[in-house]
PADOVEX-166079 format. One record per residue: residue in three letters; z, y, x of N, C-alpha, C in turn. Coordinates in nm, 2 decimals. Atoms other than C-alpha are relative to their C-alpha. Example, Ala and Ser with C-alpha at 12.3 -4.5 7.8 and 13.67 -1.06 7.14 Angstrom:
2
+---------+--------+--------+--------+--------+--------+--------+--------+--------+--------+
| residuo |   n_zz |   n_yy |   n_xx |  ca_zz |  ca_yy |  ca_xx |   c_zz |   c_yy |   c_xx |
+---------+--------+--------+--------+--------+--------+--------+--------+--------+--------+
|     Ala |   0.00 |  -0.12 |   0.09 |   0.78 |  -0.45 |   1.23 |   0.00 |   0.12 |   0.09 |
|     Ser |   0.00 |  -0.11 |  -0.09 |   0.71 |  -0.11 |   1.37 |   0.08 |   0.11 |  -0.08 |
+---------+--------+--------+--------+--------+--------+--------+--------+--------+--------+
REM end
This chain:
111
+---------+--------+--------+--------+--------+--------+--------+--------+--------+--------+
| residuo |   n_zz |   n_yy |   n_xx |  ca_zz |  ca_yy |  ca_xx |   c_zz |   c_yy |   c_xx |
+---------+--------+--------+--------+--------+--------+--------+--------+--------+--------+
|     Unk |   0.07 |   0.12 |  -0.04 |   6.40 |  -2.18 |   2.69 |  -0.14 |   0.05 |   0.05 |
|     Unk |   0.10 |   0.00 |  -0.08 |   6.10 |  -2.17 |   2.90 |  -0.14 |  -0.06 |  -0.06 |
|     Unk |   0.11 |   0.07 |   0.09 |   5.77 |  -2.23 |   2.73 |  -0.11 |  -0.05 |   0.12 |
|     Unk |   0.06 |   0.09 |  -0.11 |   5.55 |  -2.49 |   2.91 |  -0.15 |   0.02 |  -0.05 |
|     Unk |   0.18 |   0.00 |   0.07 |   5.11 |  -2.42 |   2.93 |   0.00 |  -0.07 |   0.05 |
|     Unk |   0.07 |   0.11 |  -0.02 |   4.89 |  -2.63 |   2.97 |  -0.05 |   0.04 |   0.14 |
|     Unk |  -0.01 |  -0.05 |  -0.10 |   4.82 |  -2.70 |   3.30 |  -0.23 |  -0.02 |   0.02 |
|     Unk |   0.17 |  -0.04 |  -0.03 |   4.43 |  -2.67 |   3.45 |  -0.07 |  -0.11 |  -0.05 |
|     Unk |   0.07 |   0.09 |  -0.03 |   4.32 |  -2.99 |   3.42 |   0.02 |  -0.04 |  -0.15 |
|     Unk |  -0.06 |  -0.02 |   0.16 |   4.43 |  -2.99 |   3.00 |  -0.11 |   0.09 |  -0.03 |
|     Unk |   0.09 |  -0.09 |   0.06 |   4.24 |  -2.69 |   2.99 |  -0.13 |  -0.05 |   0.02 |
|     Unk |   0.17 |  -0.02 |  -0.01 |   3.92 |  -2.79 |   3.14 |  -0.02 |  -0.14 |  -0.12 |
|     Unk |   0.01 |   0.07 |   0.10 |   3.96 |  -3.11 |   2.91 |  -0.06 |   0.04 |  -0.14 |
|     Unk |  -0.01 |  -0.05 |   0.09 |   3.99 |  -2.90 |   2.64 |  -0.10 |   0.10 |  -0.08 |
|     Unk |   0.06 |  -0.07 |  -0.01 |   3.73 |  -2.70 |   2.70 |  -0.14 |  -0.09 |  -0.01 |
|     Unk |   0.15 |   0.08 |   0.03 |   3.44 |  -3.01 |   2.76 |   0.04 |   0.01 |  -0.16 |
|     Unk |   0.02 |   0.01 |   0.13 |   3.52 |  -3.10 |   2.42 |  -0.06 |   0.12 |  -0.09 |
|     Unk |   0.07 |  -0.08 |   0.07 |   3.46 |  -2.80 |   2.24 |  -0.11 |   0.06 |   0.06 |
|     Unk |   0.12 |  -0.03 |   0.00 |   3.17 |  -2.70 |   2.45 |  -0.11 |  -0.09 |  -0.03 |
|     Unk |   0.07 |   0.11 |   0.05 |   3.02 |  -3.04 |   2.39 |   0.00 |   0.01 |  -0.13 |
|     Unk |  -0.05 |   0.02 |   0.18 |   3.09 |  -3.02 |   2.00 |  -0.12 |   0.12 |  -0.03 |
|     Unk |   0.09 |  -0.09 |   0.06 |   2.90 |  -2.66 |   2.02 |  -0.14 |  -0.03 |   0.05 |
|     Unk |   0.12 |   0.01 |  -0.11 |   2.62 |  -2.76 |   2.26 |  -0.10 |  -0.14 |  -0.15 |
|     Unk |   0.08 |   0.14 |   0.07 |   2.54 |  -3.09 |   2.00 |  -0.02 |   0.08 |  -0.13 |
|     Unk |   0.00 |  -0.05 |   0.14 |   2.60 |  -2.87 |   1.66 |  -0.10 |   0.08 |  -0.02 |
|     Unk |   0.12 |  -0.05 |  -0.03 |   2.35 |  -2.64 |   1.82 |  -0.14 |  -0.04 |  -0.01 |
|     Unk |   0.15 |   0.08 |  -0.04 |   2.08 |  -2.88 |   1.90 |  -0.03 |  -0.09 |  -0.15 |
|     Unk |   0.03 |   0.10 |   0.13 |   2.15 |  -3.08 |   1.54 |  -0.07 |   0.11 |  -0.14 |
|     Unk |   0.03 |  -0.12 |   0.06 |   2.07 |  -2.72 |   1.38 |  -0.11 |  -0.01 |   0.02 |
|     Unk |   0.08 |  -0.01 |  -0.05 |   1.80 |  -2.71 |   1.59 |  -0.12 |  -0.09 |  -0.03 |
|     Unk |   0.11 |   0.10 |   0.01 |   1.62 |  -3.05 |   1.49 |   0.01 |  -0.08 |   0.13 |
|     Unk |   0.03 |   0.04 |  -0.14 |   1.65 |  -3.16 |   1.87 |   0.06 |  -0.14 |  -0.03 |
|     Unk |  -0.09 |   0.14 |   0.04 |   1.71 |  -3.51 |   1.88 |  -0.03 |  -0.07 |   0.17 |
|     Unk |   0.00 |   0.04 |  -0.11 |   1.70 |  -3.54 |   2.29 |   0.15 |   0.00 |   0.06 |
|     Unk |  -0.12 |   0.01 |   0.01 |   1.99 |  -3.65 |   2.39 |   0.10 |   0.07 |   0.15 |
|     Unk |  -0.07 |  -0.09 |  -0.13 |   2.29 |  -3.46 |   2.59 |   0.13 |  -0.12 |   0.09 |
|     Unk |  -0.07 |   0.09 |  -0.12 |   2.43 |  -3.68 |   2.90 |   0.05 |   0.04 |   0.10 |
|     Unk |  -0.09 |   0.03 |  -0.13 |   2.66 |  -3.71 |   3.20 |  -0.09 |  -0.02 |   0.10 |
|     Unk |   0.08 |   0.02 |  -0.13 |   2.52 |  -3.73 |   3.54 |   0.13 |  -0.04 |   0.08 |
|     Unk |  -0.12 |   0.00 |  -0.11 |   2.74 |  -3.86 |   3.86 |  -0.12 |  -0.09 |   0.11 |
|     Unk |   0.11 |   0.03 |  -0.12 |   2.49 |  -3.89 |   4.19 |   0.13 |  -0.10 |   0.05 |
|     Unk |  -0.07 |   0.03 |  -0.09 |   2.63 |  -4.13 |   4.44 |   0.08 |   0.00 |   0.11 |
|     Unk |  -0.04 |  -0.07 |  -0.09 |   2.75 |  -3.90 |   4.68 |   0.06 |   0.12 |  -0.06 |
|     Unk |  -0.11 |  -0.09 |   0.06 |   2.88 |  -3.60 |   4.45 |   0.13 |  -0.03 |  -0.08 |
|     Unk |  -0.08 |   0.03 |   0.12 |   3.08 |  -3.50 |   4.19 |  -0.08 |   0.03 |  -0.10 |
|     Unk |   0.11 |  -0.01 |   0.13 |   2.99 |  -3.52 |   3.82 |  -0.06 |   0.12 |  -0.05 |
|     Unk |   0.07 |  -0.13 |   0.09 |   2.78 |  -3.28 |   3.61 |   0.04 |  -0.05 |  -0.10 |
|     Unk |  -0.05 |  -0.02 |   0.13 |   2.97 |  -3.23 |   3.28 |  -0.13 |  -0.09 |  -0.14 |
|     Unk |   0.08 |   0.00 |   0.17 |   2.65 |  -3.19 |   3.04 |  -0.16 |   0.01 |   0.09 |
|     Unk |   0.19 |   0.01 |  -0.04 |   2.23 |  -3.25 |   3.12 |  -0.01 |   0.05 |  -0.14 |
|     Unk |   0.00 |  -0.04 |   0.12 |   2.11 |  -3.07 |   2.83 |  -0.19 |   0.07 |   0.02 |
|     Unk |   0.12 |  -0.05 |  -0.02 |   1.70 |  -3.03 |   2.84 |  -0.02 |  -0.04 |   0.10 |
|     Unk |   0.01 |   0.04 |  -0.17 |   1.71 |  -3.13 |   3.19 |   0.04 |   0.13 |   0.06 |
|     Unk |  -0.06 |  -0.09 |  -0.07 |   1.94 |  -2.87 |   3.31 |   0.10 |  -0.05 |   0.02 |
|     Unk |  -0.19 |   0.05 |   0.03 |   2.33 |  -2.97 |   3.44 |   0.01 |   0.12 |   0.03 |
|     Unk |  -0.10 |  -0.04 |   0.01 |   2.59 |  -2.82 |   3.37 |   0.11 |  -0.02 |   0.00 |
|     Unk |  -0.16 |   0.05 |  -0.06 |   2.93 |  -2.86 |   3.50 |   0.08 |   0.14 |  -0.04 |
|     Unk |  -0.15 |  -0.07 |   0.00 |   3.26 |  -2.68 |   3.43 |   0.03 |  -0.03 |   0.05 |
|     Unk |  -0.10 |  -0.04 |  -0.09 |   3.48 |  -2.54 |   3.61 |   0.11 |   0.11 |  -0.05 |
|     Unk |  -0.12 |  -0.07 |   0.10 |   3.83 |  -2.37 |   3.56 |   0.03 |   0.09 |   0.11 |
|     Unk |  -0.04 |  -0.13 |  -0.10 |   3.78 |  -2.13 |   3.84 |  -0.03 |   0.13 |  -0.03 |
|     Unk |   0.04 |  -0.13 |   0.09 |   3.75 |  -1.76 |   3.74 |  -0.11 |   0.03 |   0.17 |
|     Unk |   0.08 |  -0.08 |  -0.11 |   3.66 |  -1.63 |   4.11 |   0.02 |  -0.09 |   0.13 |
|     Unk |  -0.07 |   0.02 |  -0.07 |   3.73 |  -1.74 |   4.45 |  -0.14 |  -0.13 |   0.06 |
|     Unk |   0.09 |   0.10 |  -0.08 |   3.49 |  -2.00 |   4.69 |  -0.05 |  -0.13 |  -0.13 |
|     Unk |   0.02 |   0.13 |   0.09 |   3.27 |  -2.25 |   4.46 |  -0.08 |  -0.10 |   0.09 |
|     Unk |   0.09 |   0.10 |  -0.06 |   3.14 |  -2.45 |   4.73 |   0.01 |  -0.14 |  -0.07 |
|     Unk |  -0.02 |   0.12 |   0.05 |   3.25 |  -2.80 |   4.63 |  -0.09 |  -0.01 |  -0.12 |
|     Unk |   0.07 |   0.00 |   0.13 |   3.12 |  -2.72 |   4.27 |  -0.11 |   0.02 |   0.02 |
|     Unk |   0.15 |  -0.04 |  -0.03 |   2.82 |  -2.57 |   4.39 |  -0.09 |  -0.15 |   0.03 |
|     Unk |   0.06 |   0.12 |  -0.07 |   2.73 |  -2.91 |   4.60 |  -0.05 |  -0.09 |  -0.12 |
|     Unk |   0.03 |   0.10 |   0.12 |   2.75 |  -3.13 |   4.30 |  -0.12 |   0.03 |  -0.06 |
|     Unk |   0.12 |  -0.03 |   0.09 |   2.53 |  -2.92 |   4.09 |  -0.15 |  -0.02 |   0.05 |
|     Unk |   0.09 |  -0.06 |  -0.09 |   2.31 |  -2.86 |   4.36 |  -0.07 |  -0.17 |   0.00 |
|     Unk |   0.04 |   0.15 |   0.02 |   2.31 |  -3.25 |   4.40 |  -0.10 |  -0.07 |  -0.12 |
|     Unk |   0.04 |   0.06 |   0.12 |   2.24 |  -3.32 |   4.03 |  -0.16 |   0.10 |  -0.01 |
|     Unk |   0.11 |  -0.09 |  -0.01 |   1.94 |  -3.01 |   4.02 |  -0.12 |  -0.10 |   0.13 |
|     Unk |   0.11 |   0.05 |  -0.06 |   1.77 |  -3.21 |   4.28 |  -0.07 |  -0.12 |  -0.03 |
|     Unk |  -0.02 |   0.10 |   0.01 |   1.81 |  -3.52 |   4.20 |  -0.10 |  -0.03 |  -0.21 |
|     Unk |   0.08 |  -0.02 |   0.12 |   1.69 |  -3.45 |   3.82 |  -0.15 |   0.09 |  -0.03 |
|     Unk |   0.14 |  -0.10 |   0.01 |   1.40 |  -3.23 |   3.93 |  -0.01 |   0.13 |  -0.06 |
|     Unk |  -0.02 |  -0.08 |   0.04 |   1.58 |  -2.95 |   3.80 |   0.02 |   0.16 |   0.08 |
|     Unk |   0.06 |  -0.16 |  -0.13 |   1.47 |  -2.51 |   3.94 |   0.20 |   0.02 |  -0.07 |
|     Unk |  -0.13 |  -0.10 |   0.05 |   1.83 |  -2.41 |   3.74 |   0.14 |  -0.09 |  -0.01 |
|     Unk |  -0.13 |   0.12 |   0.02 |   2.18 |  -2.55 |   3.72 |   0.12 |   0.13 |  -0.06 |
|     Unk |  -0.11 |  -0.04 |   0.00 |   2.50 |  -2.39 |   3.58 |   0.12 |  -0.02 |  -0.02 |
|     Unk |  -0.19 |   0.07 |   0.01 |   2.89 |  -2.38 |   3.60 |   0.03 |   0.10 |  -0.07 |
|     Unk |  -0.08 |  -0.05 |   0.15 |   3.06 |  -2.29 |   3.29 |   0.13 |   0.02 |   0.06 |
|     Unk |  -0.14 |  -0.05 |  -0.04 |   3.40 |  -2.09 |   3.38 |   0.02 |   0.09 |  -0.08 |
|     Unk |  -0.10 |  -0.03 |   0.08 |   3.64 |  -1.91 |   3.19 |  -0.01 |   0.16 |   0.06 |
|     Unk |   0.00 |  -0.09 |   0.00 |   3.51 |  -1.58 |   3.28 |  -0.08 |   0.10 |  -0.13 |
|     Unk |   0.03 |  -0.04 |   0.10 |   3.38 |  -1.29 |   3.06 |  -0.15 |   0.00 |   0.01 |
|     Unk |   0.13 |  -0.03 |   0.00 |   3.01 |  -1.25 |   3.18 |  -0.04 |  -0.09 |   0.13 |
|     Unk |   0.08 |   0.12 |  -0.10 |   2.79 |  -1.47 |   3.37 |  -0.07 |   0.11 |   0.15 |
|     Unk |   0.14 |  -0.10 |  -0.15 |   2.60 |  -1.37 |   3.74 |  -0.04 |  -0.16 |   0.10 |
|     Unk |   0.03 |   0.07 |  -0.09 |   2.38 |  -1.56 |   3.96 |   0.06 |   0.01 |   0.12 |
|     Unk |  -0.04 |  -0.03 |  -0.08 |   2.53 |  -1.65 |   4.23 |  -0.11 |  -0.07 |   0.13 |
|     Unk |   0.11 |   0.00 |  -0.13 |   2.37 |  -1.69 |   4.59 |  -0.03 |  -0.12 |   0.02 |
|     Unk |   0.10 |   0.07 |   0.01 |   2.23 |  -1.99 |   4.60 |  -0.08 |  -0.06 |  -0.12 |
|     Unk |   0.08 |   0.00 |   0.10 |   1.91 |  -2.07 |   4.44 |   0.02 |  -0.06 |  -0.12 |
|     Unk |   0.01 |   0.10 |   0.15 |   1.87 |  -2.17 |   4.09 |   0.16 |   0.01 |  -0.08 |
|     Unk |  -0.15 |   0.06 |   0.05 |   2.26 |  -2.18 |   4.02 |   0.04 |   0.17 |  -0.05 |
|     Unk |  -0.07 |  -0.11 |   0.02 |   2.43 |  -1.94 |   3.81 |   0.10 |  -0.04 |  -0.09 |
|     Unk |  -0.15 |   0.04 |   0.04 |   2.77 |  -1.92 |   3.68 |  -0.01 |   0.09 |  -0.14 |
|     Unk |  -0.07 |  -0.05 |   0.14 |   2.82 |  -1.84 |   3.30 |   0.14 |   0.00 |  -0.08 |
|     Unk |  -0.15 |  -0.01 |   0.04 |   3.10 |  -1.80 |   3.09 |   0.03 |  -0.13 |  -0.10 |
|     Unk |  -0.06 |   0.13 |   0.07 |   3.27 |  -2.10 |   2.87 |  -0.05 |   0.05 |  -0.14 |
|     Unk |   0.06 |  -0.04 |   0.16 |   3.17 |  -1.84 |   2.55 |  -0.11 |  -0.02 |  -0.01 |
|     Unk |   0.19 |   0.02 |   0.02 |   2.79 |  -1.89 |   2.63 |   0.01 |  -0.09 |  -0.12 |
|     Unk |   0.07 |   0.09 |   0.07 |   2.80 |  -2.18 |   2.40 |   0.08 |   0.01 |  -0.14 |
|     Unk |  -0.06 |  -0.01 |   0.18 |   3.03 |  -2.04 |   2.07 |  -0.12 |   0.03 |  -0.04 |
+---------+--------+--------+--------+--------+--------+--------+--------+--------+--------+
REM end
């Protein structure tokens, strides 16, 4: 019998949650009591997590063109007055990528 994964859109689910869970457990450690929000401009797509006044969005792409994603962030970075943005992906090590301010980390940043 054929064993069935989970498909992408499961995982990135699966994935807000426990980054969210570590991102709050962090900050409750921490004393921080500024709170971590959603963003959704009128013209993009959403940003996962505002956290300090930075978004952060996930993504379940390892490699391969991130325009679309890029735009959003790029959207919400402007829009919140924010120099930095990044997209959380399921790779092992983070790198800036070519446009300003945005860099792409890994989903472990936040164990």
């Amino acid at each position: 019998m054929k064993e069935r994964g989970f498909s992408e859109a499961s995982n990135l689910v699966l994935a807000r949650h426990l980054i969210f869970n570590e991102i709050a457990a962090g900050r409750s450690y921490q004393l921080k009591k500024d709170p971590i929000y959603y963003f959704k401009s009128s013209r993009a797509q959403p940003v996962d997590f505002v956290v300090d006044g930075i978004p952060i969005k996930l993504i379940s792409k390892a490699s391969g063109p991130l325009g679309w994603q890029e735009k959003g962030l790029l959207g919400a970075m402007k829009k919140l007055n924010s120099k930095r943005g990044f997209l959380a992906a399921p790779i092992e090590r983070g790198d800036p990528l070519k446009r300003k301010g945005i860099t792409r980390i890994s989903w472990l940043h936040f164990s």
